[in-house]
C-alpha positions in Angstrom: 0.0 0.0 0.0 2.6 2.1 0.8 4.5 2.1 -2.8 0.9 2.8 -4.6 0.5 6.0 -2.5 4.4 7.1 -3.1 3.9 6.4 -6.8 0.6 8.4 -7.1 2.2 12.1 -4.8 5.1 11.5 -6.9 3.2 11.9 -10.2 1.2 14.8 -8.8 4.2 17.0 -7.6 4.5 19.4 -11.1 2.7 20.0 -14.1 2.8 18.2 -17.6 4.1 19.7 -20.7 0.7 19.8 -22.6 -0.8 21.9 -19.4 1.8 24.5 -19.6 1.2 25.0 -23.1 -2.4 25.8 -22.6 -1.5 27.9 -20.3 0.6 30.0 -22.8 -1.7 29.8 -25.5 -4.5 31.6 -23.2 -1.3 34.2 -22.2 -0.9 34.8 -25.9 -4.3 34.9 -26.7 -5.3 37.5 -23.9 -1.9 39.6 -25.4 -3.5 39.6 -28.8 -6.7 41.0 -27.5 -5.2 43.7 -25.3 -2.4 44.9 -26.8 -4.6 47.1 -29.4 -7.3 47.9 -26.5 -4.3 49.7 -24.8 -2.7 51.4 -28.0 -6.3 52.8 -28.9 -6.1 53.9 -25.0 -2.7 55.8 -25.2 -4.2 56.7 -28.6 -6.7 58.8 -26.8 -5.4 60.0 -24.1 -3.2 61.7 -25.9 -5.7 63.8 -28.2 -7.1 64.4 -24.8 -4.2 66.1 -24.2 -4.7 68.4 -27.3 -8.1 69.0 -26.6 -7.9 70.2 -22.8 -4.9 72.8 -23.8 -7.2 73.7 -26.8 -10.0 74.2 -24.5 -7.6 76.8 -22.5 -6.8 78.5 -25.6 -10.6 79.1 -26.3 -11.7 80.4 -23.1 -8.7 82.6 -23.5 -10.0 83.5 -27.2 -13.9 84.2 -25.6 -12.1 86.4 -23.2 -10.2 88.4 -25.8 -13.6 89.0 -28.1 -15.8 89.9 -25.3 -13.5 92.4 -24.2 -12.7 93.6 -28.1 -16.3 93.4 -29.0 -16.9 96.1 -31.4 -21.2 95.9 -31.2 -21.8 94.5 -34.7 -23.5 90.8 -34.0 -22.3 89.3 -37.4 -18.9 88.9 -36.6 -16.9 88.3 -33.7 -13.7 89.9 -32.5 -11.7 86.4 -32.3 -8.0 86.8 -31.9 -5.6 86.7 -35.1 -2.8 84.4 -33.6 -1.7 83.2 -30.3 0.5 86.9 -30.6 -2.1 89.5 -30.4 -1.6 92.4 -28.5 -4.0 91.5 -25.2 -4.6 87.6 -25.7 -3.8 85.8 -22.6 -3.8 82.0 -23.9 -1.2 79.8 -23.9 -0.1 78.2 -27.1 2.8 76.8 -25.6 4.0 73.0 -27.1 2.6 70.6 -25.3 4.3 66.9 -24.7 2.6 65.4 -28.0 1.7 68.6 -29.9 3.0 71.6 -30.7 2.5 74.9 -33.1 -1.2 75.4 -31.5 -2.5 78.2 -33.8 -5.5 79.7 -34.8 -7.3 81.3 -37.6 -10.4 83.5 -37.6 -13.1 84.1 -39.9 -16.2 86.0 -39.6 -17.9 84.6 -36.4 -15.9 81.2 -36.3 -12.5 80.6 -34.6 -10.4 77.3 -35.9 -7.9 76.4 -33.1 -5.0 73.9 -34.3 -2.6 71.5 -32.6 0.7 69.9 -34.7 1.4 66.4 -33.6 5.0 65.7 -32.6 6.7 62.8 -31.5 4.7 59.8 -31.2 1.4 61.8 -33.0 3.8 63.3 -35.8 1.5 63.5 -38.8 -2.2 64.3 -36.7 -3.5 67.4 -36.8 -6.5 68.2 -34.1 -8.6 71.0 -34.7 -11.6 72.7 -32.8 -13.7 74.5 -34.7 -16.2 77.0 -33.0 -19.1 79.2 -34.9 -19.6 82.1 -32.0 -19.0 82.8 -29.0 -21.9 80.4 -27.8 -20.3 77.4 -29.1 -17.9 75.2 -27.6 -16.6 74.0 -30.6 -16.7 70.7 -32.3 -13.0 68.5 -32.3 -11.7 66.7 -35.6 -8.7 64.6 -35.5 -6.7 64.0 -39.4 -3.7 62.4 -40.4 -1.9 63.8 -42.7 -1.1 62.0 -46.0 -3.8 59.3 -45.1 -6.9 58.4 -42.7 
């Protein structure tokens, strides 16, 4: 009785081959599924970035029309660059983008962020139409999708 039990604890002390290969497949598998979940994250997070300094830059640009406002309700008094006499924003380069700019027209404002390093090739831009709008956020790449 004895040898029985020693032979059956002795079989039972690791695993088998063909269990730790399962148990890499499933690794692999579940690395196939999150490794683009996360990219689309980091993705994001960094047009986030864009979007908040953006925001800055257009609460700074209502600022500068409501104080330049010349009475005439078709057009709006929006900044011409990020270097007019009495702006306050800050176009500064951020970690991911740089040359925020903007560019006026009539009652809308376009506000635009460069991607560099790791978004090289994206441009964001937020486009607002008055002073009641708080502007609506496209993302391009440049030379493709």
């Amino acid at each position: 009785m004895g040898g029985k039990f020693a032979r059956t604890r002795r079989a039972s002390l690791g695993f088998t081959m063909i269990e730790l290969m399962v148990v890499v497949i499933i690794v692999a598998v579940l690395a196939a599924i999150a490794t683009p979940i996360y990219a689309k994250y980091v993705f994001n997070s960094r047009i986030t970035e864009a979007t908040g300094h953006m925001g800055d830059i257009l609460t700074a640009a209502k600022a500068f029309a409501v104080a330049n406002d010349d009475g005439d309700p078709s057009t709006v008094e929006w900044p011409g660059s990020c270097a007019a006499a009495g702006f306050i924003g800050d176009c500064a380069p951020t970690t991911n983008f740089t040359q925020y700019s903007l560019e006026r027209g009539g009652t809308e404002l376009k506000i635009l962020a460069m991607g560099r390093a790791k978004m090289s090739g994206y441009i964001v831009t937020m486009e607002i139409n008055g002073l009641g709008s708080n502007g609506i956020v496209s993302v391009q790449r440049l030379g493709g999708s």
